[in-house]
LODONU-86138 format. One record per residue (C-alpha): residue number from 1; x, y, z. Coordinates in Angstrom, 3 decimals. Layout:
! LODONU-86138
REC    n         x         y         z
REC  NUM         X         Y         Z
...
This chain:
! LODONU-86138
REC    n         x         y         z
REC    1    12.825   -32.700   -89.172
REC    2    14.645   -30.375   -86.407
REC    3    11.143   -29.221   -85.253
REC    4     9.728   -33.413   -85.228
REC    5    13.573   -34.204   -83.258
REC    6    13.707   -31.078   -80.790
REC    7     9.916   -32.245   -79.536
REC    8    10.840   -35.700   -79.316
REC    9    13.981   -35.124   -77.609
REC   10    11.824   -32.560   -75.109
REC   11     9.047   -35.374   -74.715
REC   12    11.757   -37.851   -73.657
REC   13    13.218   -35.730   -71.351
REC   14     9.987   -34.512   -69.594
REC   15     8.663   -38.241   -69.641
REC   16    11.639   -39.365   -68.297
REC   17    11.540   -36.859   -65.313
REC   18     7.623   -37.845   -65.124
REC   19     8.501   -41.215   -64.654
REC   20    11.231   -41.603   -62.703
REC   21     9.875   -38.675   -60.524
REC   22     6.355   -41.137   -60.114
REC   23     8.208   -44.673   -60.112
REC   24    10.925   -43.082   -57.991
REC   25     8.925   -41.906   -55.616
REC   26     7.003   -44.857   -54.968
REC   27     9.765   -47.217   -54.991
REC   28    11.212   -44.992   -51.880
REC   29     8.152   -44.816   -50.371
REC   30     8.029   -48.568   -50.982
REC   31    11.190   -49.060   -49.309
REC   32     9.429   -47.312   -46.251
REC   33     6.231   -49.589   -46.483
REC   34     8.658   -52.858   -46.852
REC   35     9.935   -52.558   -43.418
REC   36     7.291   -51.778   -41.884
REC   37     4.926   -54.272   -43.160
REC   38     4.997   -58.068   -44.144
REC   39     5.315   -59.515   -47.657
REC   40     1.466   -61.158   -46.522
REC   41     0.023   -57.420   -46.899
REC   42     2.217   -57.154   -49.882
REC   43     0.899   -60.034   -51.413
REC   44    -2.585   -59.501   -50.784
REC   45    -2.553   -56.644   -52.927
REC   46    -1.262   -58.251   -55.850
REC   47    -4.195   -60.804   -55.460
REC   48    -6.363   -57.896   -56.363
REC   49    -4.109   -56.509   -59.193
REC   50    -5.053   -58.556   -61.783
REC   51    -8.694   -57.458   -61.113
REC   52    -8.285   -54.032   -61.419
REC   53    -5.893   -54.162   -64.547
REC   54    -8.233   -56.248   -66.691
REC   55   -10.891   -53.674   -65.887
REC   56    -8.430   -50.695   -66.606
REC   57    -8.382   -52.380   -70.367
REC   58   -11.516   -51.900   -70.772
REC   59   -12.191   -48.326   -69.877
REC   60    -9.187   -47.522   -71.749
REC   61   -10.432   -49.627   -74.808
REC   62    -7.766   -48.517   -77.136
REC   63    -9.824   -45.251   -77.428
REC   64    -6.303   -43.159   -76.555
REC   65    -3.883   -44.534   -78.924
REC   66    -6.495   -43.652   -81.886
REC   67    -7.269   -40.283   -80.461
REC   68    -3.332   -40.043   -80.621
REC   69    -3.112   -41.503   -84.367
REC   70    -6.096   -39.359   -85.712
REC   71    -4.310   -36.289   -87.139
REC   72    -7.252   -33.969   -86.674
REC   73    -9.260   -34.496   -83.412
REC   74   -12.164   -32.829   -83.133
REC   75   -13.987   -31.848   -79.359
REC   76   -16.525   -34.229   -80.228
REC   77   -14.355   -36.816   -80.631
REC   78   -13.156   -36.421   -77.060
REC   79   -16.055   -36.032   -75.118
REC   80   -17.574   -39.078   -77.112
REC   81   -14.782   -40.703   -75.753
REC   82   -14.665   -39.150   -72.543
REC   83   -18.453   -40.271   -71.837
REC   84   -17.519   -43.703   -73.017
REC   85   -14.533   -44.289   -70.388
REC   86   -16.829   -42.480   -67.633
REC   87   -19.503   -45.149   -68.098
REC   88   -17.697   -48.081   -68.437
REC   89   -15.451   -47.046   -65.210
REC   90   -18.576   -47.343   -63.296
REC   91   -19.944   -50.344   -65.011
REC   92   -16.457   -51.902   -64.037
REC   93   -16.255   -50.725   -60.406
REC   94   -20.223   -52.269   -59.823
REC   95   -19.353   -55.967   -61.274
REC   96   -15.939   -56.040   -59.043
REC   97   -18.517   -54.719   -56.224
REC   98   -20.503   -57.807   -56.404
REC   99   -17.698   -59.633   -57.097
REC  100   -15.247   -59.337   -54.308
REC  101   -16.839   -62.204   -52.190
REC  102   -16.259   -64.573   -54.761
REC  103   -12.620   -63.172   -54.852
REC  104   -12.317   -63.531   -51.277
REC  105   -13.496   -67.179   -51.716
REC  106   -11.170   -67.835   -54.762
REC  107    -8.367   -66.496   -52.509
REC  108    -9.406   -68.107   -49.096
REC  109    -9.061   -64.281   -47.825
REC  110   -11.798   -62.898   -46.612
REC  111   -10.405   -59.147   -46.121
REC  112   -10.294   -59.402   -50.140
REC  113   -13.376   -58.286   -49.739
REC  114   -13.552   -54.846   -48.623
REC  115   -10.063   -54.242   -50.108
REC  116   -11.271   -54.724   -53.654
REC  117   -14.744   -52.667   -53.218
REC  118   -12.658   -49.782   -51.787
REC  119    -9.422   -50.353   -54.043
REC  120   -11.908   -50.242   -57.262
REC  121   -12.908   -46.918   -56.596
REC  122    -9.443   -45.878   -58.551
REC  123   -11.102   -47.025   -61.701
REC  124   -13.859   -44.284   -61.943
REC  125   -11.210   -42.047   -60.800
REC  126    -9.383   -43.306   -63.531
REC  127   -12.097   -42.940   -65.820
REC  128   -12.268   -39.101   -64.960
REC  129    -8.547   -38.688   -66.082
REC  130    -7.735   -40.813   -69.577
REC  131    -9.131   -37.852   -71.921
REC  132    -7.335   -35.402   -69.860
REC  133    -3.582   -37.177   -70.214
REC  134    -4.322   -38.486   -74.280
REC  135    -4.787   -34.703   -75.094
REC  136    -1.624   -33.195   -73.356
REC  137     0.263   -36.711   -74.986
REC  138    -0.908   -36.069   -78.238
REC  139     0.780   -32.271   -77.883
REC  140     3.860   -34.307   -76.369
REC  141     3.603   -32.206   -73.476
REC  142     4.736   -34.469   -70.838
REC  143     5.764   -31.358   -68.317
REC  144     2.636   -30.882   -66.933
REC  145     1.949   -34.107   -66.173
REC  146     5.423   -34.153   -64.470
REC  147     4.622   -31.994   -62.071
REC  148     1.334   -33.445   -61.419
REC  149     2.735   -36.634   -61.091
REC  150     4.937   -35.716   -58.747
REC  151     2.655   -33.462   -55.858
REC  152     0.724   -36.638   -56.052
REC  153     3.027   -39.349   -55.122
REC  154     4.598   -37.287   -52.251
REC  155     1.073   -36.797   -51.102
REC  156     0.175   -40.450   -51.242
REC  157     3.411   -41.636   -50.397
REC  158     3.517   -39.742   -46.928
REC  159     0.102   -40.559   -45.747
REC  160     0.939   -44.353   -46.304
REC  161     3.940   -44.635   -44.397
REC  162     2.105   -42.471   -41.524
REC  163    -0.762   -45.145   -41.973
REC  164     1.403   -48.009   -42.108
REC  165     3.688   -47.005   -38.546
REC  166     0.560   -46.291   -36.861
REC  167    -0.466   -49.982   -37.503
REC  168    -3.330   -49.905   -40.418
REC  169    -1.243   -52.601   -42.280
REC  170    -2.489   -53.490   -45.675
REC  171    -5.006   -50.437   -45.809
REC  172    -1.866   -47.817   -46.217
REC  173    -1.591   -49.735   -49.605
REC  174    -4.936   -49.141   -50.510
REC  175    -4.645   -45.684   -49.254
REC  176    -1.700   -44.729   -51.440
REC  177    -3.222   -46.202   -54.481
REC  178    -6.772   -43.969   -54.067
REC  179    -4.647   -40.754   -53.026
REC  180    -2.376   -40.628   -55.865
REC  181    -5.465   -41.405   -58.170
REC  182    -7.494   -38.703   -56.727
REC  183    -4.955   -35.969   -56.613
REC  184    -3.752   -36.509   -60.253
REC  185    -7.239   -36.363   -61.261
REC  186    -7.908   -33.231   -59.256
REC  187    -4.508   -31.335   -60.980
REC  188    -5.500   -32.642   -64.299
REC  189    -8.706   -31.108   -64.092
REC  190    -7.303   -28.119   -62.880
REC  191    -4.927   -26.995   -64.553
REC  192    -5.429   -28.487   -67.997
REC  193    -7.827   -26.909   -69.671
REC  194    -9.681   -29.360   -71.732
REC  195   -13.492   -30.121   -70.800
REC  196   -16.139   -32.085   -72.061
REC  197   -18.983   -30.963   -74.337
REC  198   -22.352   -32.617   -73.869
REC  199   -22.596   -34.586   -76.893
REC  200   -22.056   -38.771   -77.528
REC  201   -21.157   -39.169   -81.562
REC  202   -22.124   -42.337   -83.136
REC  203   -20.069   -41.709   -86.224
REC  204   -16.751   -40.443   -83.828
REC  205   -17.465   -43.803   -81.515
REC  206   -17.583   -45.974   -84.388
REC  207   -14.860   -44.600   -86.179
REC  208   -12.224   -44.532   -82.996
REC  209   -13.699   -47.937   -81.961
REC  210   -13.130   -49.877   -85.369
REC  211    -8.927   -49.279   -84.733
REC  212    -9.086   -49.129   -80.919
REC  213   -11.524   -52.085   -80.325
REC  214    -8.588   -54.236   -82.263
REC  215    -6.390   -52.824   -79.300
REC  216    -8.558   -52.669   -76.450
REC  217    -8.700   -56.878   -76.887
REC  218    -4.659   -56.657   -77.630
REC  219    -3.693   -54.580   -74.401
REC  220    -6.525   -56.591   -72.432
REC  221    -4.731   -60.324   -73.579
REC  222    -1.374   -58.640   -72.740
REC  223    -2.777   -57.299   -69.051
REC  224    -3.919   -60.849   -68.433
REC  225    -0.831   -62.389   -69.588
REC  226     1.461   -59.675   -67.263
REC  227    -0.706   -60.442   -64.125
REC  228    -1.851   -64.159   -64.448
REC  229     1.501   -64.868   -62.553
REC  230     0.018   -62.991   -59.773
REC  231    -3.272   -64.952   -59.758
REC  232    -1.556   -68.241   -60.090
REC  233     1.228   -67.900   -57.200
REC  234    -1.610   -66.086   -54.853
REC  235    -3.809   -69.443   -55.669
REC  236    -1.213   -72.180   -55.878
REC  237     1.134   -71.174   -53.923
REC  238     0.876   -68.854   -50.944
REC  239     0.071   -64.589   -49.891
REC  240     3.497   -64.661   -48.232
REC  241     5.379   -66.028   -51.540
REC  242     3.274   -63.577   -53.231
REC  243     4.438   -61.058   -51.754
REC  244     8.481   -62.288   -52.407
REC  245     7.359   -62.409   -55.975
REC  246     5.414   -58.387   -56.267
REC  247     8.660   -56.849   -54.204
REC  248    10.788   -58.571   -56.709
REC  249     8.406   -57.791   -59.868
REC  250     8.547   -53.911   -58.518
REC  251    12.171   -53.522   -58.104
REC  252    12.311   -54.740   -61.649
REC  253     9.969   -52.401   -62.720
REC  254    11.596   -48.946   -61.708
REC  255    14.244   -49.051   -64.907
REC  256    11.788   -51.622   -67.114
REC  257     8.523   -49.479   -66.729
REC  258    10.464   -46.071   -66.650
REC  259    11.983   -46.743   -69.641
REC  260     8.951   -48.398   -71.517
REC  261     6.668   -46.057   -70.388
REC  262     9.203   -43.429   -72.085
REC  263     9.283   -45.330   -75.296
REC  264     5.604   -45.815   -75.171
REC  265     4.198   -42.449   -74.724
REC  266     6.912   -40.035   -76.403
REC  267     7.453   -42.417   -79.354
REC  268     4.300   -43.418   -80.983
REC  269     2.774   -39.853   -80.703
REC  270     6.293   -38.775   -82.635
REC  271     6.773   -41.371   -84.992
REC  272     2.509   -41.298   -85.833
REC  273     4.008   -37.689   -87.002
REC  274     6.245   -39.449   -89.774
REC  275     3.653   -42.318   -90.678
REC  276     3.602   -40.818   -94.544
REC  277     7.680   -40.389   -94.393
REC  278     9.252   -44.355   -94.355
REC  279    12.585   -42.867   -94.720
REC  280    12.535   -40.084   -92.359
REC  281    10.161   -42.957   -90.149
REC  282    12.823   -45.738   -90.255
REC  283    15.604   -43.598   -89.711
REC  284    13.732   -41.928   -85.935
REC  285    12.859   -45.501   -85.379
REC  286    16.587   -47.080   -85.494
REC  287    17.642   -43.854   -83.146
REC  288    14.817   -44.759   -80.670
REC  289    15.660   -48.557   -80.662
REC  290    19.629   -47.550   -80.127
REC  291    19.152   -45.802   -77.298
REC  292    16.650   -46.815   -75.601
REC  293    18.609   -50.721   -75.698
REC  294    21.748   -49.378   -74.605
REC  295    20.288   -47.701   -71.520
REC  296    17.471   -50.382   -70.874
REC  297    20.284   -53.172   -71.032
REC  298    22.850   -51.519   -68.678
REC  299    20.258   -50.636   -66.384
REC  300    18.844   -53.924   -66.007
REC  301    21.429   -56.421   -66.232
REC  302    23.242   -53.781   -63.863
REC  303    20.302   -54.469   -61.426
REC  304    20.355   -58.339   -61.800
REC  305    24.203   -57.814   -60.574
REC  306    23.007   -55.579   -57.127
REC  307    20.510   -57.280   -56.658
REC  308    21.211   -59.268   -53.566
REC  309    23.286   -56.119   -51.642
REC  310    20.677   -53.733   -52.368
REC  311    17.532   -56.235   -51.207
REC  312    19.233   -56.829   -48.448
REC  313    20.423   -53.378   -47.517
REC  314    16.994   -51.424   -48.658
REC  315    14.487   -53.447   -47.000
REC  316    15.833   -56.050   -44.673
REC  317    16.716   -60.150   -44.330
REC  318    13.069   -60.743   -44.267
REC  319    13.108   -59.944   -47.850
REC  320    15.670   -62.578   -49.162
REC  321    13.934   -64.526   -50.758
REC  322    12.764   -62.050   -53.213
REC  323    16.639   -61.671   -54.732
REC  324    16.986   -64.749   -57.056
REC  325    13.039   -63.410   -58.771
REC  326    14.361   -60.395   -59.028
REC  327    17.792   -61.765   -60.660
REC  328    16.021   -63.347   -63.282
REC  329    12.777   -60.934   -63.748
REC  330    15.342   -58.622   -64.826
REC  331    16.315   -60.516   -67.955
REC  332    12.407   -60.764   -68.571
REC  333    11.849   -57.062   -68.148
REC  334    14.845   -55.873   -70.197
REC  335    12.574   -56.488   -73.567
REC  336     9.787   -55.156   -72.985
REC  337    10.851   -51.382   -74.021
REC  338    11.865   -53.175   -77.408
REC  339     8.279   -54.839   -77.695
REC  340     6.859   -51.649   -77.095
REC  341     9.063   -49.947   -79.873
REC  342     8.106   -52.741   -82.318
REC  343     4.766   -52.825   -81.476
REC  344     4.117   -49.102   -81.710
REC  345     5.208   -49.441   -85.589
REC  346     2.407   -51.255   -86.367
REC  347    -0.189   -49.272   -84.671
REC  348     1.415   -46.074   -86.242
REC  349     1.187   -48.031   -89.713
REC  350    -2.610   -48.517   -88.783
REC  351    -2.387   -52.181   -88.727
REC  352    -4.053   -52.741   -85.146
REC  353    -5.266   -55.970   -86.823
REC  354    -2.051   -57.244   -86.994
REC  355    -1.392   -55.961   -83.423
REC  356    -3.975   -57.930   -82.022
REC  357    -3.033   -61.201   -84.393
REC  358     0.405   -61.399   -82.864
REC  359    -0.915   -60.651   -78.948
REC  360    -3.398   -63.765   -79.635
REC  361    -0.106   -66.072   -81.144
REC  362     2.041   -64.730   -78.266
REC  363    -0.064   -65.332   -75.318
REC  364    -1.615   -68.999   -76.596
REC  365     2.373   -70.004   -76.528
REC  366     2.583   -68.347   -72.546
REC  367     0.154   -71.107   -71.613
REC  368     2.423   -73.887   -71.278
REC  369     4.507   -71.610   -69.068
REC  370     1.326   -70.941   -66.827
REC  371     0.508   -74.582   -66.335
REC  372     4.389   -75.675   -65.771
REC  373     4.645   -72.891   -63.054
REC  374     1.756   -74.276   -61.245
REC  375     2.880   -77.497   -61.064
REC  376     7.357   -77.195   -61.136
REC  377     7.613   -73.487   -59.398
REC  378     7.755   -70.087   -59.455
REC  379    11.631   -70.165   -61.318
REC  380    10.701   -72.710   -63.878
REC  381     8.191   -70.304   -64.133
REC  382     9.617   -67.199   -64.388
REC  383    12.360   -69.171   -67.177
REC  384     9.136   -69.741   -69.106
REC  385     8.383   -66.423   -69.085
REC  386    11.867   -65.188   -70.688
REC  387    11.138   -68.046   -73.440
REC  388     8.272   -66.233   -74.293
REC  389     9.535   -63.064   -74.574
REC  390    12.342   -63.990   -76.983
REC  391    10.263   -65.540   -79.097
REC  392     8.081   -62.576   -79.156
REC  393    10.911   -60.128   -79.976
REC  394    11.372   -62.267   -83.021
REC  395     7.125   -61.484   -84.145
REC  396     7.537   -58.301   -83.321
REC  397    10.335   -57.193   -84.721
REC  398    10.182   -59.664   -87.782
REC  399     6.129   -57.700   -88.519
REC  400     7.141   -54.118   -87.548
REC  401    10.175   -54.193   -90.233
REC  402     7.982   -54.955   -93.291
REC  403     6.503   -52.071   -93.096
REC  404     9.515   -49.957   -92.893
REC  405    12.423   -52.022   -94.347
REC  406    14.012   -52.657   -91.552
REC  407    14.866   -56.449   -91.113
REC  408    14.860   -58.352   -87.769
REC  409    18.779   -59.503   -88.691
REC  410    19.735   -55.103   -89.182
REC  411    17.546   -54.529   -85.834
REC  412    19.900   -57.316   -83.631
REC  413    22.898   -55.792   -85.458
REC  414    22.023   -52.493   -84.199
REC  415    21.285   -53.162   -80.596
REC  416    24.026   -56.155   -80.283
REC  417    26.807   -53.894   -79.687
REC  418    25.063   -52.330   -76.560
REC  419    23.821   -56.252   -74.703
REC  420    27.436   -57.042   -74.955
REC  421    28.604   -53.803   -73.194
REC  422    26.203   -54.289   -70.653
REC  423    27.008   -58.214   -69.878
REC  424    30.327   -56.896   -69.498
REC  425    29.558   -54.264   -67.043
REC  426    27.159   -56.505   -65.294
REC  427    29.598   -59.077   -64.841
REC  428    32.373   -57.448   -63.274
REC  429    30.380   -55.462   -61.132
REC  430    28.341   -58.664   -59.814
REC  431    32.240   -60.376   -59.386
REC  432    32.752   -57.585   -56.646
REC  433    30.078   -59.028   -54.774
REC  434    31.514   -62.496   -54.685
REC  435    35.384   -61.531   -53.943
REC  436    34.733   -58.450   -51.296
REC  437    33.761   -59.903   -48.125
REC  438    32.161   -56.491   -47.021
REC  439    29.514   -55.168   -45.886
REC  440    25.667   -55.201   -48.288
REC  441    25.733   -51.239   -48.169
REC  442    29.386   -51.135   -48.597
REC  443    29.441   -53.692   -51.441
REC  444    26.187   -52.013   -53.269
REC  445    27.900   -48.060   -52.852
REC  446    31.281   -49.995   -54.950
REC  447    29.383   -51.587   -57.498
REC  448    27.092   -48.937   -58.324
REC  449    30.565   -46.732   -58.082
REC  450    32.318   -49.215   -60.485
REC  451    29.034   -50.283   -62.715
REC  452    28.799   -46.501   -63.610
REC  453    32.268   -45.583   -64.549
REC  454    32.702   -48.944   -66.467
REC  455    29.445   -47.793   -68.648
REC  456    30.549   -44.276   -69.469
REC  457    34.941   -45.384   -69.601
REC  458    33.331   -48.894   -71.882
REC  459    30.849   -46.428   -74.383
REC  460    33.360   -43.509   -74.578
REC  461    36.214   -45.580   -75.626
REC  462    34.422   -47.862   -78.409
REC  463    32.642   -44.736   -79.656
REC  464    29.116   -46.645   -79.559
REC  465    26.372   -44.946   -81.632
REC  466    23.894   -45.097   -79.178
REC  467    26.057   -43.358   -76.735
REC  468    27.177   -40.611   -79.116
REC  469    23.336   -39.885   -79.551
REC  470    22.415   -39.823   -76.041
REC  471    26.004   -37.975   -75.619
REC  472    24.874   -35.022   -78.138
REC  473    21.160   -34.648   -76.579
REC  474    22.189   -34.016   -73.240
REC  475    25.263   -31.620   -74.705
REC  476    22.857   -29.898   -76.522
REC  477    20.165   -29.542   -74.106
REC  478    22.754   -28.121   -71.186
REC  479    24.482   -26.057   -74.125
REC  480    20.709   -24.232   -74.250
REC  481    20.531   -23.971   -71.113
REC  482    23.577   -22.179   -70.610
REC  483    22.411   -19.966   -73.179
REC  484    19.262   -19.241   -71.500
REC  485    17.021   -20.925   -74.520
């Protein structure tokens, strides 16, 4: 148990590092590209996203997460795999190929054009690099990848701000996207040692496929559902409003998608370790969903309460619009490390079927939300959207409990104590913005000052779990390295 909790808490750390160092980086480098290009260029990259997600699904195809689950992988069932992802990378990059005029119409941009035939090229890249990340996941060594992660997004985040101030707009987007791509695939291949045999298995294909095919259509009606919004307000509404809506939607995403991406890769690999264990299972699982909610809560609520001080003092006026998506995108994102907990359960039970069962229920119910945005607005919208996300906690949660005893009522219980902690901080520190009549970067340095002694003075004095554990991890991993361990 030590062993399965000394990796786990090493996985988290590493990940963490990984990606905050990635997500960190680019939101800086973000910053950069905000002033000196317009939420048009912005937003014509997110018309593209949706394009290249859908088509990330499918090279992926589940194929990782049941590499990850299979206790004993063998090498052919990673080239197999590895030959599968290459092929359908380049089957993926020649249909958006022929595609992007019909984009370009759909859009009424014509530069959609070349930007998606160039832009695609990040999904053979990508195709290249899958096998190489599952296989240092599946050892939950994240501190490779950390470093990786980080040569690359200095190197692609300096290039596109030199792009962008010498006046090649929307292309330092593009740029940045292929360069961190290409140098993470380069490392990767470098320095991890894995390579491919020449051999395709039938039986390994078939085998993977039957619990990752059940996945690949999950995670591709989830990618749809995450960047429909994106098609919709690029089509309905305007590239300009787009672009409000992606600076918004990536300000969000720093704590969400750090702290998801966390929970994704460190704890399935971990708790796929304790699959045959349901006691030793359910009790890693309630630790997970502690802490993870009582950092993922503060962080996000705490950025729905900056949110207008830091828009405006990070990337200009221009930008204001942006503040009230962001405001209530962050009440959207702050569940999705908790869907990602739940969901993991079932996968690590094997029941991908299930998975799959719930994405279909979930997403038919997102529809309405889709059609009501088109036709009341991006915030009726975006309220839809935070509808829907409650009422897939409840699926989630009420499915991934069966399996381990662990009821939807004892989950809220748990996590309860930590939302209220955080409304509280995020409440007085977004009252500082209203009574002050300071200055944005004055106002943001006082409520980040405030919002971050209230969290540690609110936690230390009611003794919360989920602090205590977080408390004792980082004790214990500074006591080490004191000792030199």
């Amino acid at each position: 148990m030590e062993n399965i909790k000394e990796k786990t808490v090493t996985g988290i750390l590493w990940s963490f590092i990984d990606n905050f160092s990635s997500l960190g980086i680019s939101f800086i480098v973000g910053l950069v590209l905000a002033r000196l290009l317009s939420p048009k260029e912005f937003g014509l990259i997110g018309m593209v996203t949706i394009f290249i997600a859908i088509s990330n699904s499918f090279i992926n195809s589940g194929f990782s997460q049941a590499l990850i689950k299979k206790k004993n992988c063998s090498e052919t069932d990673y080239s197999t795999v590895f030959f599968f992802n290459l092929t359908v990378g380049l089957f993926f990059y020649f249909l958006l190929f022929v595609s992007a005029p019909f984009i370009g119409v759909f859009f009424k941009q014509p530069l959609l054009i070349q930007i998606v035939r160039i832009l695609g090229l990040s999904l053979t890249i990508d195709s290249l690099t899958i096998i190489q990340r599952t296989t240092l996941t599946k050892r939950v060594d994240f501190k490779l990848q950390t470093k990786i992660t980080v040569i690359a997004s200095v190197a692609s985040g300096v290039i596109s701000i030199w792009l962008a101030y010498s006046g090649f707009g929307v292309w330092s987007l593009v740029t940045k996207t292929l360069i961190q791509e290409g140098v993470s695939s380069f490392l990767l291949w470098l320095f991890n040692r894995w390579r491919p045999m020449l051999v395709f298995s039938k039986q390994s294909f078939k085998e993977l496929f039957s619990f990752g095919s059940k996945l690949l259509v999950s995670g591709l009606i989830d990618t749809i559902y995450r960047n429909v919004y994106y098609l919709v307000i690029g089509k309905y509404f305007s590239a300009q409003e787009l672009g409000f809506y992606t600076r918004a939607d990536q300000f969000k995403e720093l704590p969400s998608s750090n702290i998801n991406g966390i929970v994704s890769r460190v704890s399935y690999p971990v708790l796929a370790q304790l699959q045959d264990d349901k006691v030793r299972l359910k009790s890693g699982y309630k630790n997970i969903i502690k802490t993870t909610m009582l950092i993922t809560f503060i962080l996000m609520i705490g950025l729905a309460a900056v949110a207008e001080p830091m828009i405006i003092t990070l990337i200009g006026e221009k930008w204001r619009s942006s503040i009230i998506y962001l405001q209530m995108l962050c009440f959207v994102g702050m569940f999705y490390p908790l869907h990602s907990l739940n969901l993991n359960m079932l996968i690590v039970n094997g029941r991908s079927d299930l998975f799959l069962k719930l994405e279909i229920i979930k997403k038919t119910l997102a529809i309405p939300t889709i059609i009501i945005g088109i036709f009341w607005g991006i915030k009726i919208m975006i309220l839809g959207m935070l509808a829907n996300t409650l009422i897939a906690y409840y699926l989630n949660s009420y499915w991934s409990g069966q399996y381990i005893n662990y009821s939807i009522k004892e989950q809220i219980k748990d996590i309860f104590p930590s939302l209220i902690v955080a409304l509280t901080i995020g409440f007085a520190v977004y009252i500082i913005s209203v009574v002050l009549p300071l200055a944005y970067p004055i106002i943001l340095t006082i409520q980040i000052t405030v919002g971050g002694i209230l969290a540690l003075g609110i936690c230390e004095l009611f003794k919360l779990d989920a602090y205590l554990e977080i408390k004792t991890i980082v004790l214990s991993k500074i006591t080490k390295q004191e000792n030199g361990k």
